[in-house]
C-alpha positions in Angstrom: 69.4 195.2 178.3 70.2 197.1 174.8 68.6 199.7 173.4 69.5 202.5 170.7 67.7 206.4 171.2 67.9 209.9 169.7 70.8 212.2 172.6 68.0 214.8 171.9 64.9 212.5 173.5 67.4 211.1 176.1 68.2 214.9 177.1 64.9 216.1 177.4 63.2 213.4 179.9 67.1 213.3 181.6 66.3 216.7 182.5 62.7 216.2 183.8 63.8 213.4 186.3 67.1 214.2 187.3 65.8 217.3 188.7 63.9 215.6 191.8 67.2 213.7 192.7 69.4 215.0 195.1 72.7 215.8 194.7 73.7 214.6 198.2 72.3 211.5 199.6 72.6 208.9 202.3 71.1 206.3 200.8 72.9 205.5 197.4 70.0 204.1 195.4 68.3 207.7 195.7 71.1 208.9 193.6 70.6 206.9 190.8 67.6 206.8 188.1 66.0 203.6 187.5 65.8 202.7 183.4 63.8 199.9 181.8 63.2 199.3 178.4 59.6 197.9 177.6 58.5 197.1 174.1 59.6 200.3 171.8 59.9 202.4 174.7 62.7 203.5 177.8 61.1 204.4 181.1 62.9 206.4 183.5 62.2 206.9 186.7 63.7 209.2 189.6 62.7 209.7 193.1 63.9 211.5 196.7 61.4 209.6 198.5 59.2 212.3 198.8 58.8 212.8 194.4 58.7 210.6 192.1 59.0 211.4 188.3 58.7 209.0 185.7 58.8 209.5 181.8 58.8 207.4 178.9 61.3 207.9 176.0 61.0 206.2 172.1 63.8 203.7 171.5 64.8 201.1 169.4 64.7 197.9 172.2 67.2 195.0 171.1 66.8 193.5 174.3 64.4 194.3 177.4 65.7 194.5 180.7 66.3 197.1 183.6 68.8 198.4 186.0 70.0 201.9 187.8 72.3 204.1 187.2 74.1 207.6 188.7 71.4 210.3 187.6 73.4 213.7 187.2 76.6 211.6 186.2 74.1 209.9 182.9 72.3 213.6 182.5 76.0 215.0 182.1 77.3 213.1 179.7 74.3 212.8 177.6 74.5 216.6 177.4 78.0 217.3 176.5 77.3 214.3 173.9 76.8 216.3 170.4 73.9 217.5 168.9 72.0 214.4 166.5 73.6 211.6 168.3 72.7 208.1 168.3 73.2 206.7 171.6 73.7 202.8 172.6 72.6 201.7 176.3 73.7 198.3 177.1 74.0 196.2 180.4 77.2 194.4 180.5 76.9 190.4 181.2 78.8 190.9 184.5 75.8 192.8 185.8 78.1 195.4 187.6 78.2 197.9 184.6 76.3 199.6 182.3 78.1 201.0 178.7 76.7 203.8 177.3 78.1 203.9 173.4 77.4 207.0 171.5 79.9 207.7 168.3 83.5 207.3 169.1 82.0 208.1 173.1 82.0 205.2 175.5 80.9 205.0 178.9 81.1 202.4 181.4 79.1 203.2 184.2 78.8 201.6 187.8 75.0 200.7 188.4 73.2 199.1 191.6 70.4 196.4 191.3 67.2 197.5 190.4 65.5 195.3 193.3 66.6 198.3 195.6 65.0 201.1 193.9 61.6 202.5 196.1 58.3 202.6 194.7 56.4 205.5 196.3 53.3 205.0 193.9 51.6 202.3 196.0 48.6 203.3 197.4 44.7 204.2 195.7 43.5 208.0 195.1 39.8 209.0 196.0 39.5 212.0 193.4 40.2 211.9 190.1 39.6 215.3 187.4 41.3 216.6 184.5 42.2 220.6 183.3 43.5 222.5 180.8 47.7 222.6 181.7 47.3 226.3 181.5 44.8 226.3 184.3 47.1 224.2 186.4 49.8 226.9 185.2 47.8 230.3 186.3 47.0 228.8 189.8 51.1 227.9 190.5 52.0 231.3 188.9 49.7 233.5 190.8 50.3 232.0 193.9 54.1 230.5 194.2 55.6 233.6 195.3 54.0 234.0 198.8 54.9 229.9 199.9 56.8 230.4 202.9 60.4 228.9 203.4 60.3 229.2 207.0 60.5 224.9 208.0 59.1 225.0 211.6 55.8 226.0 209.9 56.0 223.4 207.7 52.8 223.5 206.5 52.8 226.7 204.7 55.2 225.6 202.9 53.5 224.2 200.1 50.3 225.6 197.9 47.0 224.8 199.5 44.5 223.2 197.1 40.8 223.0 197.9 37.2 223.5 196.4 35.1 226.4 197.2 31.3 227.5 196.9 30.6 230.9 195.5 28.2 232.4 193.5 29.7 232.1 190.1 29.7 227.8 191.4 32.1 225.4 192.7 35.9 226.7 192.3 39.4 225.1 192.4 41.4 227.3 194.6 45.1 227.7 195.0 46.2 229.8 198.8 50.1 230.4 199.8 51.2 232.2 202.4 54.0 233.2 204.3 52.7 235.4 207.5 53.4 238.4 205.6 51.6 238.2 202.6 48.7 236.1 200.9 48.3 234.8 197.4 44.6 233.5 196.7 43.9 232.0 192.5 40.9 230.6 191.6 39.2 228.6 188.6 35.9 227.2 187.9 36.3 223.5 189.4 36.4 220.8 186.5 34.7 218.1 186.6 35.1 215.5 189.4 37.3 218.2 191.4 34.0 218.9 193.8 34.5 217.7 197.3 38.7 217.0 197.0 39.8 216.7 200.4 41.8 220.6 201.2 45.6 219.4 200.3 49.2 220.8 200.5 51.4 220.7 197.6 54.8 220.6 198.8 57.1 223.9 197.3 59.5 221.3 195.9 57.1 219.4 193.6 54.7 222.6 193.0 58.2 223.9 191.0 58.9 220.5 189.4 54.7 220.9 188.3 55.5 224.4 187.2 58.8 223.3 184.5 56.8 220.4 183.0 53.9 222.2 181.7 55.7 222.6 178.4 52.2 223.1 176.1 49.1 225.4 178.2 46.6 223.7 175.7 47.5 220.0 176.8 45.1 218.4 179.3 46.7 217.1 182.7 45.0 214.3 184.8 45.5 214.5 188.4 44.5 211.6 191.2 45.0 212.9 195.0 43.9 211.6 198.1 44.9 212.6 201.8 48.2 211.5 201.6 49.3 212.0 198.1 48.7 213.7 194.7 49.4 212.5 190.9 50.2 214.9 187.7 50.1 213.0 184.8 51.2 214.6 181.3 51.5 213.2 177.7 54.9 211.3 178.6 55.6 212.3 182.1 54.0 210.9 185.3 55.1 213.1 189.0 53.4 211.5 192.0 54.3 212.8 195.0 53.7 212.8 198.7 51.5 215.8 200.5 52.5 217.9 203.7 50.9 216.1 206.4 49.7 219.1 208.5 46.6 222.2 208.0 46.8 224.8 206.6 45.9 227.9 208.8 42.4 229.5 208.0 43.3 232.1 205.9 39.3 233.1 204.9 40.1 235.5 208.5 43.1 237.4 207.4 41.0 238.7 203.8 40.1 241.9 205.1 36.3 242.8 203.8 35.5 246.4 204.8 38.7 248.5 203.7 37.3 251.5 202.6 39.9 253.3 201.1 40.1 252.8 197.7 43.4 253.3 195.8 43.5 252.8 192.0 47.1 253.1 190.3 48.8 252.1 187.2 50.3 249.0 188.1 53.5 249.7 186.0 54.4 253.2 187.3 53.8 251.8 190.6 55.9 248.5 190.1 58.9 251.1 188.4 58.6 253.7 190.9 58.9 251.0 193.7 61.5 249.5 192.3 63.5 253.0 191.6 63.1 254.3 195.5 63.6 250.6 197.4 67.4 250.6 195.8 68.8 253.1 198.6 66.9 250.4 201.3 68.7 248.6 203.7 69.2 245.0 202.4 67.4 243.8 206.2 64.6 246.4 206.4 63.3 246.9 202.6 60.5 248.8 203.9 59.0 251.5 201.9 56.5 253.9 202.8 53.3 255.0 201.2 52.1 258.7 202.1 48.1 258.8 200.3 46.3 262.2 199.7 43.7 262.7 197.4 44.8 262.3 193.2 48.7 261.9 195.0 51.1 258.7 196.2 54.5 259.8 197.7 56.6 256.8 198.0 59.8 257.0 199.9 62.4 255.5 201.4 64.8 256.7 203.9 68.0 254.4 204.9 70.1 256.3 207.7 72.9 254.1 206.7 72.5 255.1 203.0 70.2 257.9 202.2 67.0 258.8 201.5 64.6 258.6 198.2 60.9 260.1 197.4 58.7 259.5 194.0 55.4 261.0 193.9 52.9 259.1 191.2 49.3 260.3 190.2 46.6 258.5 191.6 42.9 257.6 191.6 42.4 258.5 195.5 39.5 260.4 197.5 39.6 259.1 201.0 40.9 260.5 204.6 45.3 260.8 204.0 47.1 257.7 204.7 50.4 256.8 206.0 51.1 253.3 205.5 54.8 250.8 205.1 55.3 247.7 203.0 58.2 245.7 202.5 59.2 247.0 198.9 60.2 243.3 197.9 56.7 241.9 198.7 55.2 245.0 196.7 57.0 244.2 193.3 55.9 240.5 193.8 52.6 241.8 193.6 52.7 244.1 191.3 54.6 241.3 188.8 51.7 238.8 189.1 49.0 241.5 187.9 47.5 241.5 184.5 45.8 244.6 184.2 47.2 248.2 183.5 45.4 249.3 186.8 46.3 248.0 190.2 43.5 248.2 192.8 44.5 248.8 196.5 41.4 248.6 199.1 43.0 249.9 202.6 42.2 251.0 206.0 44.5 251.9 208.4 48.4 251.6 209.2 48.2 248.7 211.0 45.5 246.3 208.7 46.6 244.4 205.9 45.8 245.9 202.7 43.9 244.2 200.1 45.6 243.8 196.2 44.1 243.0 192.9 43.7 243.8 189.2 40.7 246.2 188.8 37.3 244.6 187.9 39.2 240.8 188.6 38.0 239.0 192.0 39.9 235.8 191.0 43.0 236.4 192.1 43.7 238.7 194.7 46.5 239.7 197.5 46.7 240.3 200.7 50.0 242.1 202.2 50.9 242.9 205.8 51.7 246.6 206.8 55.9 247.2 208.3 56.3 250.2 210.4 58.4 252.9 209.0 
């Protein structure tokens, strides 16, 4: 194998695939990154057995052929290589080495067969749709933040994906969830999404998803069935496995009658959260809302510490209200908002309170009360 390629277009797909390798590993073929040259093109592929990432990189191909090389070692040195580089990969005839040539550089690297690289791509998908990438993008933004990182509940540790029926028709929605908090996004479905089995999108590859959408306006194709689930981009193909588990049904924990109906600008709220939570205690971060009409009193009182009170003007006409929220979850919230105006539906000190922008039903939150 011989090719020649740009440092610059070597860097960029390095980056994408080295990412979903490992750093420690058993098995040493999982630390390595396969390459194979194919007409006017290098393909690179990466995988932990659970991702797989593949990308396709322009080169100059003198000869074809393919082998596998350390993946963080190749992504190093191809980035402290200088800017405008021509780099030279070549296989060495006594098949143990592979010599990367760039400049006055030269690298002989130690590479394993190719034969023992995994393929986790085998398999058919039963669904097949296209969106926008900045559809796939608002649904992983909106909703990330509340996947939980606790592993014996396993499976809410990824984003659920599934198909609704409303009223405004069919709709792709994205649900995470930790216990404590819920995030719910929503689009209209594209076409060929209707009747998708309900998936999990592991938190690993939903972050991997989340760094390749590079342009909003480019479309992304994705294949799923009940085991995995496919994202394929302009040059760069992730196919990864699902969490084998189901998703608790979250529908029960939206709360529907909260009365009490809180409107507040989102950032004065998010600010004046933020100013009284820094005396909290690093364990506790709770933070407690005191609700009378046209008036929120936040405070905060840490015995180890101090104490901390902010009063903000609010749009608020129902009974007073005590109620304590982790200060944390609150700015989370507050971040992934669009509108000036925050709209809090509520009903007692011990029922989850319901979060969204004003006028938007799209995306909304749920959060869990703490006792203070």
């Amino acid at each position: 194998m011989r090719a020649t390629l740009e440092r610059a277009h070597l860097l960029k797909s390095l980056t994408h695939v080295h990412r979903v390798v490992e750093r420690r590993n058993t098995i040493p073929i999982l630390s390595n990154v396969l390459i194979r040259t194919d007409g006017s093109a290098l393909n690179l592929k990466a995988t932990d057995l659970d991702i797989e990432v593949t990308e396709q990189v322009p080169a100059m191909v003198e000869q074809t052929g393919s082998t596998t090389v350390p993946a963080h070692m190749l992504h190093d040195i191809v980035r402290k290589l200088p800017e405008g580089a021509q780099i030279v990969l070549e296989t060495n005839s006594d098949g143990a080495t592979l010599t990367l040539s760039a400049g006055r550089s030269r690298f002989a690297l130690q590479i394993l067969p190719e034969s023992d690289f995994p393929d986790i791509t085998a398999g058919t998908f039963s669904h097949a749709f296209k969106l926008k990438a900045g559809d796939l993008k608002r649904l992983i933004d909106r909703t990330q933040f509340a996947i939980s990182t606790e592993e014996t509940r396993y499976y809410l540790n990824g984003i659920y994906v599934h198909t609704v029926d409303s009223p405004d028709g069919t709709m792709l929605r994205a649900v995470a969830t930790d216990g404590h908090r819920l995030a719910q996004a929503e689009i209209p479905a594209p076409e060929g999404a209707a009747g998708i089995p309900g998936v999990i999108v592991p938190r690993k590859t939903v972050g991997e998803i989340q760094r390749l959408i590079e342009d909003p306006e480019e479309t992304v194709a994705l294949e799923l069935s009940d085991a995995k689930i496919r994202f394929t981009f302009e040059h760069v193909v992730l196919t990864s496995k699902l969490i084998d588990g189901t998703f608790p049904d979250y529908v029960r924990v939206i709360p529907q009658n909260n009365d009490k109906l809180l409107h507040v600008d989102r950032q004065e709220f998010s600010s004046a959260v933020d100013r009284v939570s820094t005396v909290s205690s690093e364990r506790g971060r709770a933070v407690k809302l005191s609700l009378q009409p046209g008036k929120l009193t936040l405070s905060v009182n840490n015995p180890d510490s101090g104490s901390a009170t902010e009063e903000l003007v609010v749009e608020y006409d129902a009974d007073p209200l005590d109620i304590g929220f982790n200060s944390r979850y609150l700015l989370d919230i507050a971040s992934q908002l669009e509108t000036e105006t925050a709209e809090f539906k509520l009903s007692d000190p011990g029922s989850p309170t319901l979060v969204h922008d004003i006028g938007e039903s799209r995306t909304l939150y749920v959060l869990m009360p703490m006792r203070v």
